[in-house]
C-alpha positions as CSV (number, residue, x, y, z in Angstrom):
1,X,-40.5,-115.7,-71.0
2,X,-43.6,-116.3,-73.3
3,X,-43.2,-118.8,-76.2
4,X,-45.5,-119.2,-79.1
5,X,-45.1,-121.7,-81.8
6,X,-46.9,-123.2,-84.3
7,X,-46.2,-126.4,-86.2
8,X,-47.0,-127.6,-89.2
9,X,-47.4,-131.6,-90.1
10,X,-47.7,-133.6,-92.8
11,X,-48.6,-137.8,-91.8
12,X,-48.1,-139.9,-95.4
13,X,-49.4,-143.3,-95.8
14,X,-48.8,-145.0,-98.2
15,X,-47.3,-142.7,-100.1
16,X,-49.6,-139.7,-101.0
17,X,-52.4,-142.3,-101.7
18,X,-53.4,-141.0,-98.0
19,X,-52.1,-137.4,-96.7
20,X,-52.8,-135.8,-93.6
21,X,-52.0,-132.4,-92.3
22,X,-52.4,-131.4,-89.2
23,X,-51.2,-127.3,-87.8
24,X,-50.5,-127.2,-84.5
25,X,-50.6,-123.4,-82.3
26,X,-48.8,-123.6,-79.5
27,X,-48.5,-121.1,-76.2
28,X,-46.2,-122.0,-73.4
29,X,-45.8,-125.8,-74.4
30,X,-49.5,-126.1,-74.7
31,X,-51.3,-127.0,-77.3
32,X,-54.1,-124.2,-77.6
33,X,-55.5,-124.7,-80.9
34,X,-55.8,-127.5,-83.9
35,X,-56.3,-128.0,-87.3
36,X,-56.5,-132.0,-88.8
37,X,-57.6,-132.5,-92.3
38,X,-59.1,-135.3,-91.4
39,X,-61.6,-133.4,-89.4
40,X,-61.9,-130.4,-91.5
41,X,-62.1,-127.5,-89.2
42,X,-60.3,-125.8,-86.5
43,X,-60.4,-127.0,-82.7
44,X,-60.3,-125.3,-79.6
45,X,-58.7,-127.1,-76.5
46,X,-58.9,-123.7,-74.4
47,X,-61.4,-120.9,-73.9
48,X,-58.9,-118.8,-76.0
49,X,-58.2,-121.4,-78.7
50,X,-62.0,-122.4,-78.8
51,X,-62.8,-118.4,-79.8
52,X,-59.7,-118.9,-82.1
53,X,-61.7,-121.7,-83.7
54,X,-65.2,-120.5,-83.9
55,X,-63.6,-117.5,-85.8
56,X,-61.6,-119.5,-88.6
57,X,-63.8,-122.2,-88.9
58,X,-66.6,-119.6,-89.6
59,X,-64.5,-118.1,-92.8
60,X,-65.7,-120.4,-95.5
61,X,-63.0,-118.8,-97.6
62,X,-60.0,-119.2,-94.9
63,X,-61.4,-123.0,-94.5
64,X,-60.9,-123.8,-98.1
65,X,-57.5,-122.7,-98.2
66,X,-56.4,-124.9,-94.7
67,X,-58.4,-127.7,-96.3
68,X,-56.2,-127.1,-99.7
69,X,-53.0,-127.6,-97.8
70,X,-52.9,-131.3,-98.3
71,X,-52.1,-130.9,-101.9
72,X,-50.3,-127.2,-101.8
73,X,-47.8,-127.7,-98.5
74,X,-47.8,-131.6,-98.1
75,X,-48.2,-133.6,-101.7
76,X,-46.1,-130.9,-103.6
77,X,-43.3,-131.4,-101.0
78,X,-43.1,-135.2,-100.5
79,X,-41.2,-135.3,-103.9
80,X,-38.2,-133.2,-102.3
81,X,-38.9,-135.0,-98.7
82,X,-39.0,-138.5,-99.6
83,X,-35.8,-139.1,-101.0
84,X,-33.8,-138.5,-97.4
85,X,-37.1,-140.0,-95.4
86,X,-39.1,-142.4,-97.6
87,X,-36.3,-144.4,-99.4
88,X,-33.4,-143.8,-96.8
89,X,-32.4,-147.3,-95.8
């Protein structure tokens, strides 16, 4: 049985003064690809993953949109999220 996943991540401090999102691909409980916001691009951690990377990161339009998702998927969601994370006491 082959499992592929990927996962998606959104990491708020202080509130949405500082957002990261980070995308996760994941084959067979390994962790074969990246992208962080903080870094900008795509990273490799296997020969497959690193061809994965060289092909996304070199798509200026593609890299745009990834970099967007911290104000599309995270920022626009925290006002639904943080009401049953953020303030739940």
């Amino acid at each position: 049985v082959f499992q592929e996943m990927v996962k998606h991540e959104c990491h708020f401090i202080n509130g949405t003064e500082k957002v990261r999102f980070v995308e996760r691909y994941i084959y067979n409980r390994f962790e074969h690809l990246r992208f962080d916001s903080d870094v900008g691009r795509f990273e490799g951690f296997t020969p497959f993953g690193e061809k994965q990377a060289q092909y996304w990161n070199s798509n200026p339009e593609w890299m745009e949109y990834k970099r967007g998702q911290v104000d599309n998927y995270c920022r626009h969601n925290y006002q639904g999220i943080a009401p049953f994370s953020v303030e739940r006491k």
